[in-house]
PARO-135142 format. One record per residue (C-alpha): residue in three letters; y, x, z. Coordinates in steps of 0.5 Angstrom, whole numbers, plus 500, padded with zeros to 3 digits. Each point is the difference from the previous one (the first is absolute). Example, Ala and Ser with C-alpha at 12.3 -4.5 7.8 and 13.67 -1.06 7.14 Angstrom:
<pts>
ALA;491;525;516
SER;507;502;498
</pts>
This chain:
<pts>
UNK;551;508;541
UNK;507;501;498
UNK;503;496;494
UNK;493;497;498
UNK;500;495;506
UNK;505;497;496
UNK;497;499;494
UNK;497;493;499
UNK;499;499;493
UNK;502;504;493
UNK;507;498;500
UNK;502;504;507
UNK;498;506;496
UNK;506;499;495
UNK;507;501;506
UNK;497;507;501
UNK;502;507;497
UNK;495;504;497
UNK;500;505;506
UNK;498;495;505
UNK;496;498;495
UNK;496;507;501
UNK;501;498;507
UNK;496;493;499
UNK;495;504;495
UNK;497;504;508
UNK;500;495;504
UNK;496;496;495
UNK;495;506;499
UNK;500;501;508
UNK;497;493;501
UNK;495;501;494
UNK;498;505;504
UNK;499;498;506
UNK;498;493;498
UNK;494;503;495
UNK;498;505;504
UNK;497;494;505
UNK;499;495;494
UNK;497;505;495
UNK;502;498;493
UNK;503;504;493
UNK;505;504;504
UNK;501;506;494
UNK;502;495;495
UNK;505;496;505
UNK;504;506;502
UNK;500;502;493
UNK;504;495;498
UNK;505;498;505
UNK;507;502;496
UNK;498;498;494
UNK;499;493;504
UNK;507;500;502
UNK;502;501;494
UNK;497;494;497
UNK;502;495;505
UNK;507;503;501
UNK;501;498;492
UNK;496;494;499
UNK;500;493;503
UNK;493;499;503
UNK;496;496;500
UNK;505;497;494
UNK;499;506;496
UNK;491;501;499
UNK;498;507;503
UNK;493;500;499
UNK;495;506;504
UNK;495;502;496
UNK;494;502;504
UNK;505;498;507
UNK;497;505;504
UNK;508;503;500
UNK;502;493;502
UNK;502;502;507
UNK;507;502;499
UNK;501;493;496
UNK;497;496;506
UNK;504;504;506
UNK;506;498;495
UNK;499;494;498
UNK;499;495;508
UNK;495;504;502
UNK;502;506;503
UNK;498;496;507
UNK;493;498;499
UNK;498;507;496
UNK;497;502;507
UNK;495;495;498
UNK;499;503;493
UNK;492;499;498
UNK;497;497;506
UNK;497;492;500
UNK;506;496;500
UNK;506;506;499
UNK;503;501;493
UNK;496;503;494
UNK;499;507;498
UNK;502;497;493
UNK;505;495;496
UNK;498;493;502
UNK;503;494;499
UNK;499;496;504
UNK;503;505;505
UNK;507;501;498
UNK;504;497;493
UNK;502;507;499
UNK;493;502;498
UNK;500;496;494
UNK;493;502;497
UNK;495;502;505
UNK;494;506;498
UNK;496;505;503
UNK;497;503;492
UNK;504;504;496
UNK;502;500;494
UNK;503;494;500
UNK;507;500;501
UNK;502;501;493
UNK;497;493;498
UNK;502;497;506
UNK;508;502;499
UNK;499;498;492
UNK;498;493;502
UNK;506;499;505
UNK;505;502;494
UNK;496;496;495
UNK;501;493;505
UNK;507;503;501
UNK;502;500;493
UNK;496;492;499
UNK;503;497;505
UNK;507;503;499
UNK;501;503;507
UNK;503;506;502
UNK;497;506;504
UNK;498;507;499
UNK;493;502;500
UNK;497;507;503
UNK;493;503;501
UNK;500;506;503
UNK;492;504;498
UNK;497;506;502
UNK;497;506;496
UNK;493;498;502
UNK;502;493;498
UNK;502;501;494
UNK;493;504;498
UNK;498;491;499
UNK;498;498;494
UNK;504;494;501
UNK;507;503;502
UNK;500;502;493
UNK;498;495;498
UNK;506;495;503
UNK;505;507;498
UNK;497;499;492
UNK;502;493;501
UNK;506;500;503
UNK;502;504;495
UNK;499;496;495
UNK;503;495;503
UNK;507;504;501
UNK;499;497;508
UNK;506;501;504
UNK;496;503;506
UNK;500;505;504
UNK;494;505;501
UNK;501;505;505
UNK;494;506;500
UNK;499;503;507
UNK;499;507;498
UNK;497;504;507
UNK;495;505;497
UNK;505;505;497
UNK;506;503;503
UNK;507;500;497
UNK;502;506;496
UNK;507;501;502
UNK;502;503;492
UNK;496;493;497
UNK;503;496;505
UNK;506;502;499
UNK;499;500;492
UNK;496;493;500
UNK;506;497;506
UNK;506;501;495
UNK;495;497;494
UNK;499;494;504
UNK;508;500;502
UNK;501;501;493
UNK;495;494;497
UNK;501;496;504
UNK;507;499;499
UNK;501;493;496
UNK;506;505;497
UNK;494;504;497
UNK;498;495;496
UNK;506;497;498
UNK;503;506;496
UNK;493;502;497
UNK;499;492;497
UNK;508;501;498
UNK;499;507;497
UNK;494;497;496
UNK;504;494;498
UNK;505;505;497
UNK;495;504;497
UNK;496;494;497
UNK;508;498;496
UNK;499;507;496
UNK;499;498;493
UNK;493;502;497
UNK;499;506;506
UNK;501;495;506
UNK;493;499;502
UNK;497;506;498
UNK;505;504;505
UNK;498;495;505
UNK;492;500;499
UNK;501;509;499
UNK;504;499;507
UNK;494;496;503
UNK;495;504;498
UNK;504;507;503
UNK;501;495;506
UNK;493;498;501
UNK;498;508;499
UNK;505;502;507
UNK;497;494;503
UNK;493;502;500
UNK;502;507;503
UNK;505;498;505
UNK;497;494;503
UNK;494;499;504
UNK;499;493;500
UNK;499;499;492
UNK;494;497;501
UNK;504;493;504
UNK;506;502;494
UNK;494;498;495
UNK;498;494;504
UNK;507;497;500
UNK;503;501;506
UNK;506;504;502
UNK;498;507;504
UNK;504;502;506
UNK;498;507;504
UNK;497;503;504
UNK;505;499;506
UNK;499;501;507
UNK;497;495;503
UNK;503;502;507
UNK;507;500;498
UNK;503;493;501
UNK;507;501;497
UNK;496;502;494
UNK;495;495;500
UNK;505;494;501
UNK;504;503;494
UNK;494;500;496
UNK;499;494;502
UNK;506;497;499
UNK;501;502;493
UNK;492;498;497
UNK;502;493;501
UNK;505;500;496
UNK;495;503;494
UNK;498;494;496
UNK;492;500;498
UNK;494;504;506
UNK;503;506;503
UNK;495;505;504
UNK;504;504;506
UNK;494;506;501
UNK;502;502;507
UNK;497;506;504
UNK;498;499;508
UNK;495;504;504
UNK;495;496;503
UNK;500;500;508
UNK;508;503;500
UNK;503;501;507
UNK;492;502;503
UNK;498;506;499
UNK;492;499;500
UNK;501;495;495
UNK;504;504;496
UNK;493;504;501
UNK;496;496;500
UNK;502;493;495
UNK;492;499;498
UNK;498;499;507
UNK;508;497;503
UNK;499;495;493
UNK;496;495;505
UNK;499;502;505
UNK;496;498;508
UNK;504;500;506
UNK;503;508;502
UNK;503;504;505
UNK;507;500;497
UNK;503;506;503
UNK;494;505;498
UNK;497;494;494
UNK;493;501;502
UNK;496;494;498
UNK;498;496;506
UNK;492;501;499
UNK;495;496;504
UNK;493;504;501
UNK;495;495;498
UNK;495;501;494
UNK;501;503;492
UNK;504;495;496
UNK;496;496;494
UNK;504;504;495
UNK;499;507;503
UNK;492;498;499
UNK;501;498;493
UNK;503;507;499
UNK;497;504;503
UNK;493;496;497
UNK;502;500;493
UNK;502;507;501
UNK;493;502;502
UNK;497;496;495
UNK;504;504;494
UNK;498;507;503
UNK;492;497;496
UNK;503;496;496
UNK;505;503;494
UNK;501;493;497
UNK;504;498;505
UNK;507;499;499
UNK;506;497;505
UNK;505;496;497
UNK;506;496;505
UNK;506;497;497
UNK;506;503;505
UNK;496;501;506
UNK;496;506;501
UNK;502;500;508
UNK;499;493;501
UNK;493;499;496
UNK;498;507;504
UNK;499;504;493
UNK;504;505;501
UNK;494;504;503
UNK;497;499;495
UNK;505;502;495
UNK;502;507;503
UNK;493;502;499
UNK;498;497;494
UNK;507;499;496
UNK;497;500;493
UNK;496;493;501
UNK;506;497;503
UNK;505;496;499
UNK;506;497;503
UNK;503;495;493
UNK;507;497;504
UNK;501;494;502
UNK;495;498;494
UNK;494;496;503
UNK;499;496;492
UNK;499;507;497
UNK;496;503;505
UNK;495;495;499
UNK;500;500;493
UNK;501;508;500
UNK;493;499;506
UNK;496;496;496
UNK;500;505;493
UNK;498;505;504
UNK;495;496;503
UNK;496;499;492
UNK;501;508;500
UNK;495;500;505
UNK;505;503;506
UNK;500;496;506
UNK;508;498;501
UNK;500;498;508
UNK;508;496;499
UNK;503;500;508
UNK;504;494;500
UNK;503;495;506
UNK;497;492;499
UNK;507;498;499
UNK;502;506;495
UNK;493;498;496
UNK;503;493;499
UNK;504;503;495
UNK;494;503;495
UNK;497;493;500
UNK;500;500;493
UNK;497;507;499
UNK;494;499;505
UNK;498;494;496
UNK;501;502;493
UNK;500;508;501
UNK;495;501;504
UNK;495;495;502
UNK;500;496;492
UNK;498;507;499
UNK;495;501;505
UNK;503;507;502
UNK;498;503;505
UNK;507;501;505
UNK;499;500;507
UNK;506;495;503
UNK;502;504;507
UNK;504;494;503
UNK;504;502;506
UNK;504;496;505
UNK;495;494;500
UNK;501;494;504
UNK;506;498;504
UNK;506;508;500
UNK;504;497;505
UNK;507;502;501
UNK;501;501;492
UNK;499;492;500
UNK;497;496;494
UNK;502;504;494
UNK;497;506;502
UNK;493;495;504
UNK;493;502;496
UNK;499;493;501
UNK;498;498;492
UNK;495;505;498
UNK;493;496;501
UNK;504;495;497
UNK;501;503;493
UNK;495;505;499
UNK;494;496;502
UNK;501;495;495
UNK;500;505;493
UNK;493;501;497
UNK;497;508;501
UNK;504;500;507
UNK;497;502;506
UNK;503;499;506
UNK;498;504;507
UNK;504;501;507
UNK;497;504;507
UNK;500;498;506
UNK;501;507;503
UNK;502;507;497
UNK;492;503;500
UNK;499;494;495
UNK;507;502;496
UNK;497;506;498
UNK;493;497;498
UNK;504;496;496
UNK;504;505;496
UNK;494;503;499
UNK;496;494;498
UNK;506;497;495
UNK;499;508;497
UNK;494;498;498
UNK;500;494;497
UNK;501;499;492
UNK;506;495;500
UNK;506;498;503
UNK;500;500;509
UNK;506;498;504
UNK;499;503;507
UNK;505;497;504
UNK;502;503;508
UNK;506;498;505
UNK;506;504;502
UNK;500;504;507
UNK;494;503;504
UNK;492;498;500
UNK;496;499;505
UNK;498;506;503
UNK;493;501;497
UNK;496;507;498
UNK;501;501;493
UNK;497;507;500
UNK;494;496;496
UNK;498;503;493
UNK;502;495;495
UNK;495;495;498
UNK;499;495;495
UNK;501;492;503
UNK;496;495;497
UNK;503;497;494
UNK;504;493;501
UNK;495;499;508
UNK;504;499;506
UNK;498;502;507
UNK;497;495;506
UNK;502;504;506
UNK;499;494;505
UNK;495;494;500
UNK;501;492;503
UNK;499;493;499
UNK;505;496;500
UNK;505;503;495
UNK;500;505;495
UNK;507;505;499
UNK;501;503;495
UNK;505;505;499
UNK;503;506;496
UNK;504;507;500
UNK;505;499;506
UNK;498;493;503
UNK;493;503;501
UNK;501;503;507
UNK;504;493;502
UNK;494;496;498
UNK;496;505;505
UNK;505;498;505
UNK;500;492;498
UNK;492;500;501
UNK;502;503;508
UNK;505;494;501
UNK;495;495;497
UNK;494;503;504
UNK;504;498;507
UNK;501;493;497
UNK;492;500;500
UNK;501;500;491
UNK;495;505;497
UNK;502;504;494
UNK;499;504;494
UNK;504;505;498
UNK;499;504;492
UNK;504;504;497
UNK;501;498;494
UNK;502;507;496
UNK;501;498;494
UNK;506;495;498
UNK;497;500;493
UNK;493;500;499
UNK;499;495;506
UNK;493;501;503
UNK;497;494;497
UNK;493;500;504
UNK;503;502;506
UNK;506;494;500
UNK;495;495;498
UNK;495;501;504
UNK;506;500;507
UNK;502;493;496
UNK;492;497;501
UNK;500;503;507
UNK;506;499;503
UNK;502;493;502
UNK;508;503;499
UNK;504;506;495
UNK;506;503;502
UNK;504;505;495
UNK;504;506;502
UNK;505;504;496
UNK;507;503;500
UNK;502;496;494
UNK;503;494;497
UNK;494;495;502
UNK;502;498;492
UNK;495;503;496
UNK;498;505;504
UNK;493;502;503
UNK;499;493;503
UNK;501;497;495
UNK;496;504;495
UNK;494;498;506
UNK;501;491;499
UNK;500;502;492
UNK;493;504;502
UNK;497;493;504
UNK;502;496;495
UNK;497;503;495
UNK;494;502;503
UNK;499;492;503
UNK;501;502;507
UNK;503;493;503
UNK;499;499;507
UNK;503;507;503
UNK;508;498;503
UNK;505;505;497
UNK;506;503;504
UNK;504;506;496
UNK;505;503;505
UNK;505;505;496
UNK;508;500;499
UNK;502;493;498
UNK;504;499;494
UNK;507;503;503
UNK;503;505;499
UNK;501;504;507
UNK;506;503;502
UNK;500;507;504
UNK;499;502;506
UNK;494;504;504
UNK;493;499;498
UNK;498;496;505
UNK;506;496;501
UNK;499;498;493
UNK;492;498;501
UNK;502;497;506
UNK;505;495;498
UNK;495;499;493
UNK;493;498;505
UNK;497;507;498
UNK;498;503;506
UNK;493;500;503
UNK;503;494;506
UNK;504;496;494
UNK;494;501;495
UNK;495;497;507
UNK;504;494;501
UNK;500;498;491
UNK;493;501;501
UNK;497;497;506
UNK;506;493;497
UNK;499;500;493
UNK;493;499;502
UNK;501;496;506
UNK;494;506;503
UNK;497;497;507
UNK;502;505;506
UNK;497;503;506
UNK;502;506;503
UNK;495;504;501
UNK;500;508;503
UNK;499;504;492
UNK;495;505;500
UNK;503;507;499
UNK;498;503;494
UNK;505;506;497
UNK;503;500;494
UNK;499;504;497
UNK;492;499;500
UNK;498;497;493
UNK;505;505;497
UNK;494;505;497
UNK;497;494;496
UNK;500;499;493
</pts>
């Protein structure tokens, strides 16, 4: 590390030429790659963006000047640059820097974030403030082309361009090449516009014009229809012409003179300016450049070959949801795959090589793929929407009134369940019990394992209404799931061990942990039973009262907000059903937002490990204990039941 080890904070970048800049622009993609391939994070959109993030700091003043990242998951250079060059070994780990814009970690990230879209809303808000206060500072987004696939980019563009907003919106294009003809063309343009000189003699001609006694304003209203011809044959951003704001581009997004120069000339531009700029996903890594889809967010990598660091182990729960639904549509031609911008992620991508007329990838557009999901549904298709937990949140209101007002038959497929890790709390499933379980119609359901998914995909197919099937991030346990399809009892959980002294029962990812809570309080002489409740949303009602008026004590287990989630569907069943003398205790995530870090780290410091878990119940119900040698019975013994 050269001249970057003398960079401390944005400032520092300014007393370099635009040559050593180039230099400094290697150096940061060196530490990005060597740091990433440990950590894992989004290395093809940082590397994509490292010359246009010099140029940025090299021509404005932050944090005085608001740069606002949308998604900012191509935030790494900015945080090298901005004081945190030094800690970025630490980058996604439990107590290290975020992998997203935060706050409360550095006043350079003025707006933290994590979804996309937002950027836009984000920086009209700032300059909105600025304008009221009477302050003086300039305001930038930079979005991506998948970004502005969102409904609410357009959104803040329409108003911003209402409002006439001096604001910077910089569109981050990375899925074409540069054309060295356009370019050249659309370089001259953006000089060419962008020079307050332009402006003054086209408004001094039409000042002339319009002093012509009788054919002033004719000539110039002819002269403006001409104008507007050429315009929507040579400029390509005539869509953002037409919402308000000033087009620049497209430029090299890799060429830093040019850039800064760009730059330089669109703050003295009155009204919202939008500098389209062309950069190449994982620049400066040839497997990136290959591959940007599978370097966008990627696990630790081998960085001289760029393998990805596998451990063997069992099939993910994504892989057999796909490779589950896949099955199913080869019987069931109703079947249809939707996913908003996230074929590889959802797993569907199997899915749509070998059925690309039933499926669909909408952009980032989780609204519309739900609405669109639930008039399919009324058609009598089978729509099977493939969303993050996290990313659903976006489609609250569709899945209310779109679908389950409607009683549409969608089938909710709700990846990265539960805690995510190193992503951190924008990205956490931690929510979803909590939002669904309360809309009419809704059925919630959640395996404890990847046989029980498939079963569960099958069964949600079958039934006539709205169904969530919720699952975790990462590998299952290592079951057979060469099983045919079955159906499961609807809204019945399953008894997989019996006790006395206390009843758990538990759902999706904390069914096995209560298995392993039940061992630990047999040691202390605590006899359990274990259920697995199955279903979120209809609660087995018979099987819960029944635990209640046998068992002197109930504990709940979920990997979700304890706020309106499972447990709290279970104390709203007792109370309804009268059931008074059972002491209750619900176990999930407690009402914070939990940072990043490795999944069991996080478990551990919020007390949902099986040991942490066992000491809450034996406390909370102040349990007597007497060490007794457990009897040894497998696991996996009751798992056939049901």
């Amino acid at each position: 590390m050269g001249l970057l080890k003398e960079i401390n904070k944005p400032q520092d970048i300014k007393k370099y030429s635009m040559e050593q800049l180039n230099e400094i622009a290697k150096e940061i993609r060196q530490l990005i790659l060597e740091t990433v391939s440990v950590t894992g994070g989004h290395l093809a959109p940082s590397l994509g963006v490292v010359e246009l993030t010099l140029a940025l700091h090299y021509v404005y003043n932050s944090p005085q000047d608001k740069i606002v990242w949308d998604v900012g998951h191509q935030s790494y250079v900015h945080k090298i640059l901005t004081g945190r060059r030094e800690e970025f070994s630490t980058l996604r780990q439990y107590g290290g820097i975020s992998g997203f814009p935060k706050r409360e970690e550095s006043a350079h990230d003025v707006f933290a974030t994590g979804h996309s879209s937002t950027s836009i809303s984000a920086a009209l808000g700032f300059a909105q403030a600025r304008d009221k206060l009477g302050l003086d500072y300039e305001v930038v987004a930079v979005i991506g082309d998948g970004a502005m696939t969102g409904g609410m980019a357009f959104e803040a563009l329409n108003h911003a361009g209402h409002l006439g907003a001096d604001l910077l919106v910089i569109l981050n294009d990375n899925e074409m090449s540069i054309d060295q003809n356009v370019g050249a063309m659309s370089s001259y343009l953006s000089r060419l516009r962008a020079d307050p000189m332009y402006t003054k003699r086209k408004e001094d001609i039409e000042y002339i014009l319009k002093k012509v006694p009788a054919i002033g304003s004719t000539v110039v209203k002819a002269v403006e229809r001409v104008k507007d011809s050429l315009k929507y044959l040579l400029v390509p951003g005539i869509l953002f012409e037409e919402l308000g704001f000033t087009y620049l581009g497209p430029i090299d997004g890799h060429n830093i003179p040019e850039i800064s120069m760009v730059l330089r000339k669109a703050k003295k531009l009155k009204g919202p300016v939008l500098l389209h700029v062309i950069t190449q996903k994982g620049r400066g890594y040839e497997p990136a450049v290959c591959n940007p889809a599978v370097f966008h967010g990627v696990a630790p990598f081998q960085l001289k070959t760029g393998c990805i660091i596998k451990n063997p182990g069992p099939s993910s729960y994504t892989s057999v949801f796909s490779e589950a639904l896949t099955e199913l549509a080869e019987k069931d031609q109703r079947i249809i795959a939707i996913t908003a911008a996230m074929p590889e992620g959802t797993g569907l991508n199997s899915f749509a090589k070998k059925y690309p007329q039933r499926f669909y990838d909408v952009g980032i557009a989780e609204q519309h793929a739900v609405t669109m999901a639930s008039a399919m549904a009324l058609e009598g298709l089978r729509p099977v929407v493939a969303i993050y937990s996290t990313f659903l949140q976006r489609a609250y209101d569709q899945i209310l009134h779109d679908v389950c007002l409607q009683k549409a038959p969608v089938l909710f497929a709700i990846d990265r369940g539960g805690l995510v890790g190193e992503d951190g709390p924008t990205h956490h499933g931690v929510f979803d019990y909590s939002y669904l379980r309360h809309i009419p119609g809704m059925a919630v359901l959640a395996p404890k394992d990847e046989e029980e998914l498939r079963h569960m995909i099958y069964t949600a197919l079958q039934y006539d209404g709205p169904v969530a099937v919720r699952y975790p991030r990462g590998a299952g346990i290592g079951v057979d799931i060469s099983e045919d399809f079955r159906l499961l009892p609807w809204g019945k959980g399953e008894v997989l061990a019996k006790g006395d002294n206390l009843a758990i029962l538990a759902v999706g990812s904390m069914v096995y942990p209560a298995l392993t809570v039940k061992k630990i309080l047999e040691y202390k002489g605590i006899r359990c039973t274990v259920v697995n409740g199955r279903f979120i949303k209809p609660l087995d009602q018979e099987l819960i009262v029944e635990l209640a008026q046998t068992h002197p004590c109930l504990v709940t287990m979920e990997e979700n907000v304890i706020a309106g989630g499972f447990g709290s569907g279970v104390l709203e069943l007792l109370t309804n059903s009268g059931i008074n003398g059972v002491k209750v205790l619900n176990i999930g995530v407690p009402d914070q937002f939990v940072t990043h870090g490795k999944v069991d780290i996080l478990k551990e410091a919020i007390g949902l490990t099986p040991e942490k878990i066992a000491e809450q119940i034996v406390s909370h119900f102040a349990l007597p204990e007497q060490k007794v040698k457990p009897q040894k019975v497998p696991l996996t013994f009751a798992y056939k039941q049901g």
